[in-house]
C-alpha positions in Angstrom: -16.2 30.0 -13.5 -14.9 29.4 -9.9 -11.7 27.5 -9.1 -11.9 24.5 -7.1 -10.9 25.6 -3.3 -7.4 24.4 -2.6 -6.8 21.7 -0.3 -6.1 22.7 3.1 -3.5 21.1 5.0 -2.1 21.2 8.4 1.6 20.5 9.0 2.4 18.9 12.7 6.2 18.5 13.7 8.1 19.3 16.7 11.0 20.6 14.7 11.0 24.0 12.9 13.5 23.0 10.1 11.3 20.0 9.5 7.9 22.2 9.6 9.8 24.6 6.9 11.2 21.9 5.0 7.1 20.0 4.8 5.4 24.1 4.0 8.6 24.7 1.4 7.5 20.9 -0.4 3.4 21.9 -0.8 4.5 25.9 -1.5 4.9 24.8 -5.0 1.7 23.3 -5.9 -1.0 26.4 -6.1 -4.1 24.0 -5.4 -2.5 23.2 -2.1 -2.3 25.4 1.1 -0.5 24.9 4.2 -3.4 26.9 6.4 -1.5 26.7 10.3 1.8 24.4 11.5 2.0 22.8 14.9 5.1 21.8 17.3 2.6 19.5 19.4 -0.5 17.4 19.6 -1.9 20.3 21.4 -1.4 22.8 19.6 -2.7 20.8 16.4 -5.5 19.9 18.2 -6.7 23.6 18.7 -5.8 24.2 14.9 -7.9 21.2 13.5 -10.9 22.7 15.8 -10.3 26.1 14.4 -9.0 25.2 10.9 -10.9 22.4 9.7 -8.1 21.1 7.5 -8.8 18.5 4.8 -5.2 16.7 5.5 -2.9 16.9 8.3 0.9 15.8 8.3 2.2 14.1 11.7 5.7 13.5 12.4 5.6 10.6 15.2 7.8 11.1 18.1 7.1 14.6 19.5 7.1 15.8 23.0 4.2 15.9 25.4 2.2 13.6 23.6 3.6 11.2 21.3 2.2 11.5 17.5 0.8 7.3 17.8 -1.2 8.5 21.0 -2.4 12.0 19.3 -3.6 9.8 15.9 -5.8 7.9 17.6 -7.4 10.5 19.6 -7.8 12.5 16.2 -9.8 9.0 14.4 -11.8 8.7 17.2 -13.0 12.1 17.6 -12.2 14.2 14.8 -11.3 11.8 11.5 -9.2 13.5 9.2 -6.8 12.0 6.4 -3.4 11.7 8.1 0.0 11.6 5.8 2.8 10.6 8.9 6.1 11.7 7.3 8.9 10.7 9.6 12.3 9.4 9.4 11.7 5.7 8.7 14.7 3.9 10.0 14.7 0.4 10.8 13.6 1.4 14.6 11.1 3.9 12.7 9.6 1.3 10.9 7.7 -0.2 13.8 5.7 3.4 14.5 5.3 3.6 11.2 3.2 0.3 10.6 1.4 1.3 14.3 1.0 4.9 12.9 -1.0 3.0 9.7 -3.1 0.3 11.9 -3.9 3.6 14.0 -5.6 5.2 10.8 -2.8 7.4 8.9 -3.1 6.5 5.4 0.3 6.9 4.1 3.7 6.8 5.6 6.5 9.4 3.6 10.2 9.4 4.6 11.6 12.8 5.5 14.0 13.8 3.3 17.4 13.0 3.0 20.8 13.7 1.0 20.6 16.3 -2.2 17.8 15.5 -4.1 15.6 14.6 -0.5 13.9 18.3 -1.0 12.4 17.3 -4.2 11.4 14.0 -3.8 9.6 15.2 -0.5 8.0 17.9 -3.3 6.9 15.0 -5.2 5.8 12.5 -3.3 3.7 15.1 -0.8 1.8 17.0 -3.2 0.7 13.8 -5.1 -0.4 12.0 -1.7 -2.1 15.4 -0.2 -4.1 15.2 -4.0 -5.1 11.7 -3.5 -6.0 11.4 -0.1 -8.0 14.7 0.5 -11.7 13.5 1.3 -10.7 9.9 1.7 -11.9 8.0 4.9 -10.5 5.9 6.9 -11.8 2.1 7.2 -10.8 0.5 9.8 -11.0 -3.6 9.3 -10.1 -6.6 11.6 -9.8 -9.6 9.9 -11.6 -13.0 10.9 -9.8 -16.4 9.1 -13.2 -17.5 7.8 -14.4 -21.1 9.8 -14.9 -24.4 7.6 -13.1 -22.7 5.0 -13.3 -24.9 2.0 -9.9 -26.6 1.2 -8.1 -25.5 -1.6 -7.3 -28.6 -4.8 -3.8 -29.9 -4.8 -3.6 -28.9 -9.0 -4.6 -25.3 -7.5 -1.9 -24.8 -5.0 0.7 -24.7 -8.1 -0.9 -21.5 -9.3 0.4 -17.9 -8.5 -1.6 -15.0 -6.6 0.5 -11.5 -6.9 -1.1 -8.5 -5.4 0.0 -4.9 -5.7 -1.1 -2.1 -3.8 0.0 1.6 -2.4 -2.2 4.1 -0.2 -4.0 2.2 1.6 -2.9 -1.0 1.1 -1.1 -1.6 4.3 -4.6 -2.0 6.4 -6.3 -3.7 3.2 -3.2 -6.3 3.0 -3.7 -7.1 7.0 -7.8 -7.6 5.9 -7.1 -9.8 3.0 -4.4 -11.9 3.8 -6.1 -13.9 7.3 -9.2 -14.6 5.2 -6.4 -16.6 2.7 -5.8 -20.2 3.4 -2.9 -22.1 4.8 -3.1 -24.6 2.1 -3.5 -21.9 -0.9 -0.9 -21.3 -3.5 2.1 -19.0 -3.1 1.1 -15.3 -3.5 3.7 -12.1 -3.7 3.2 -8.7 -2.7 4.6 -5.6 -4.0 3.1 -2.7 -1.8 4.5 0.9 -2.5 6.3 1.3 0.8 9.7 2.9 2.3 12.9 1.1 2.3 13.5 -1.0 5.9 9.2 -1.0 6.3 9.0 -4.0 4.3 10.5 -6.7 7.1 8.7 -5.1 9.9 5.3 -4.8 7.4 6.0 -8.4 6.6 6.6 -9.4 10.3 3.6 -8.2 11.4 1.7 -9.8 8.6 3.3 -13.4 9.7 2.0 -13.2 13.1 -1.7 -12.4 11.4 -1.6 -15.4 9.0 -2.4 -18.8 9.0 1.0 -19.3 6.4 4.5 -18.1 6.2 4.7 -14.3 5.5 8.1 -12.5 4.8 10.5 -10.2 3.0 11.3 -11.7 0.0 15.0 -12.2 -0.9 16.7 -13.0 -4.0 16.8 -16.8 -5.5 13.4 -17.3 -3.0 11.7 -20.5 -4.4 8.2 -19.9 -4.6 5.8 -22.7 -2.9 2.2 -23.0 -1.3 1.5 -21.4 1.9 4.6 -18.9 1.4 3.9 -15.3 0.8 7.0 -12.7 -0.1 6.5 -9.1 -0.1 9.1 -7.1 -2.2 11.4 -5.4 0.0 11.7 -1.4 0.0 13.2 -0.1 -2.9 13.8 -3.6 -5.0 11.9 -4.6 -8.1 11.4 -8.1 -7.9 10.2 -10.5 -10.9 9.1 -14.3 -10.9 10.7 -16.2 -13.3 10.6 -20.2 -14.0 13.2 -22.6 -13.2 14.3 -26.0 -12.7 13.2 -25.9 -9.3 9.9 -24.2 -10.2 8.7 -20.7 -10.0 11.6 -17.9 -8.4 11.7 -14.5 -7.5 14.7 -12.2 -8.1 15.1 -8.8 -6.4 16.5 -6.3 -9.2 17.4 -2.3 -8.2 17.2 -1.3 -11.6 15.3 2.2 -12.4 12.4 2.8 -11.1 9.0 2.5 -13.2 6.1 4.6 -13.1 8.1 6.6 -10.2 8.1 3.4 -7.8 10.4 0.8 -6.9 9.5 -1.8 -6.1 7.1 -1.3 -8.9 3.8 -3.2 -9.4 4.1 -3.5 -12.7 7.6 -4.8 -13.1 6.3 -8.0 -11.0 2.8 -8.1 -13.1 4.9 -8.1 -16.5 7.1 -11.4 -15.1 4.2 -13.1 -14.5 2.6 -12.4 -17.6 5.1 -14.0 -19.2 6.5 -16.6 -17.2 3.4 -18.0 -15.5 0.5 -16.6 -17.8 -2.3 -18.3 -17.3 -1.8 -19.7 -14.0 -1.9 -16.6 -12.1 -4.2 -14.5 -10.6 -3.7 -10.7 -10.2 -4.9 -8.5 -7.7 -4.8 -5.0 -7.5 -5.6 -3.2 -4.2 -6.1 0.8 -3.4 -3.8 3.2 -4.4 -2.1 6.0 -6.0 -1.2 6.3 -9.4 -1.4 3.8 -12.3 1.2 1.2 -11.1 0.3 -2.1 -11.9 -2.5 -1.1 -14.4 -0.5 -2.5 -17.7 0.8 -5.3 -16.3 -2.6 -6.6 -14.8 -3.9 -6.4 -18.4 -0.8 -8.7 -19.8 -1.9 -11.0 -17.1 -5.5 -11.0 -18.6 -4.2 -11.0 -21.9 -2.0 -13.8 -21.4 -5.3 -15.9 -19.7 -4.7 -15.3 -16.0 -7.6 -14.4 -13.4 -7.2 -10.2 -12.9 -9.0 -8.8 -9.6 -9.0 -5.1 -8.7 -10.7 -3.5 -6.0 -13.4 -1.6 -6.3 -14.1 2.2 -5.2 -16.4 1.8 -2.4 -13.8 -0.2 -0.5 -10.7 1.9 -1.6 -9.0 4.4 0.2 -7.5 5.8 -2.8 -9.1 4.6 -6.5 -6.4 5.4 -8.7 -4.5 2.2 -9.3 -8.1 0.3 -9.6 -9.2 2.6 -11.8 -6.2 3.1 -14.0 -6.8 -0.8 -14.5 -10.8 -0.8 -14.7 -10.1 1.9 -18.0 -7.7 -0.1 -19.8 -10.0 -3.0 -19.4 -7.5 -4.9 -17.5 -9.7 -6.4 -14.7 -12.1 -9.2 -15.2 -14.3 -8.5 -12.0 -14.3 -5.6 -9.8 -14.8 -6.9 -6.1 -15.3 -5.0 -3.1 -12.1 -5.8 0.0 -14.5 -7.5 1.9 -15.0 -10.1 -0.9 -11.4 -9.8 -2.0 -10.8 -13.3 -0.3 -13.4 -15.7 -1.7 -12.9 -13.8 -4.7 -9.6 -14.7 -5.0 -10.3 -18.7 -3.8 -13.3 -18.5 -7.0 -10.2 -17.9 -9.1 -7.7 -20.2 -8.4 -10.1 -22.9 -8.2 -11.4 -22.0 -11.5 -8.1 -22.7 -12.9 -7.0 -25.0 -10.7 -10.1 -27.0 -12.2 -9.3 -26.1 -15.9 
């Protein structure tokens, strides 16, 4: 019997320790092979023509042509999964988010101090699995017109949504089609530490509520959204002023942190039957558990379903543990969501 072909992958980066660094992180996984390397968006260009690879890498700021300008080019004529790894410093962050609105699907962090090598390793090889014959979906957003407006009893719920490859574009989809009036909702999304502000930034200016980075002791309320920042759990707990999030760096769960899960597992217990959980594309099995301790404890569970996903894993992880209570493609996502609060806002 044959062996699958491996998965071909071209590495673009103006820097030669950076090339060697990205070739050394794949070399150890025999299903992958790094088939050519490129110091510019020209050079890449003739290697995608002549190569076909099934993923490419892009580092962002390179010379003659700048990697944003080269990714767009590349969707609109010659669509190919794109993994940007680049360093993701708080200035970095903003080409990041542009590299993912231009069609990358995931954004890695180049390595840094002593165990940056295998990390890199790690996270590379287990984004060039899951993204190798994914496509690219390019969305904009609409807020929906004579939106119907959402009960008073059902803006005291909870909507908590987690998400990884892929979820950047699916988050700017979903959230515009929400409602200003709707009940708080927090987002963990597997993302780099100092992406999470600009992410939620962005977000705020695409929203017809209050989007941000969460922060510790935040008390949760209708038309507020908090995304977990980069490299903080957070949990929702109750208290005498209502529901409130706490931002926790303890260990990392299922290789992640923030972690889907740990956020899923708070609201499980804490809100229960008041929630609604939403699990978008990604990598992995994050969030999978605690979506089915939301069912379990009588809350609403959504995941997304394959034809919409970038990457299936996260959905699916959920789908087999019989965690989710519908299956509903992105485009649906947000009247999905409105069914479900109003079913137990009406309860």
């Amino acid at each position: 019997m044959n062996s699958p072909s491996p998965i071909r992958v071209l590495v673009v980066d103006d820097s030669a320790l950076a090339r060697r660094a990205i070739v050394d992180a794949l070399a150890h996984d025999t299903s992958i092979e790094v088939v050519g390397v490129a110091e510019d968006a020209y050079r890449a260009r003739e290697q995608i023509l002549a190569l076909s690879p099934d993923v490419v890498t892009l580092d962002l700021q390179m010379p003659l042509m700048d990697g944003i300008t080269f990714l767009r080019i590349l969707m609109e004529h010659h669509p190919v999964p794109v993994i940007v790894v680049s360093n993701v410093t708080p200035a970095g962050s903003a080409l990041a988010l542009e590299a993912l609105e231009a069609g990358a699907v995931e954004v890695i962090q180049k390595p840094e101090g002593r165990h940056g090598a295998a990390e890199l390793s790690r996270r590379l090889t287990a984004q060039v699995h899951a993204v190798a014959g994914s496509k690219h979906r390019h969305r904009v957003a609409q807020r929906p017109t004579g939106q119907r407006p959402v009960s008073p009893v059902a803006q005291h719920r909870l909507v908590v949504i987690g998400a990884s490859t892929g979820g950047v574009e699916a988050l700017r989809y979903l959230l515009p089609q929400l409602p200003a009036d709707g009940p708080p909702i927090v987002v963990v999304q597997h993302i780099p530490a100092h992406f999470s502000r600009v992410m939620a930034e962005h977000l705020n200016r695409l929203t017809p509520f209050e989007v941000r980075e969460a922060e510790d002791g935040d008390v949760l309320r209708p038309g507020l959204c908090l995304i977990a920042p980069g490299d903080y759990h957070i949990t929702v707990a109750r208290s005498s002023s209502g529901l409130r999030l706490r931002t926790i760096q303890s260990p990392p769960v299922n290789h992640c942190r923030p972690s889907v899960d740990v956020l899923f597992r708070s609201v499980a217990e804490h809100v229960g039957a008041d929630a609604v959980g939403v699990l978008l594309t990604g990598m992995g099995y994050d969030g999978a558990r605690g979506l089915s301790m939301i069912r379990d404890a009588g809350g609403a569970t959504l995941v997304e379903s394959q034809d919409s996903c970038v990457v299936f894993g996260m959905p699916q992880a959920a789908i087999k543990l019989g965690a989710a209570e519908s299956v509903v493609p992105l485009e649906a996502m947000g009247e999905a969501i409105l069914a479900a609060v109003s079913r137990r806002g009406g309860a």
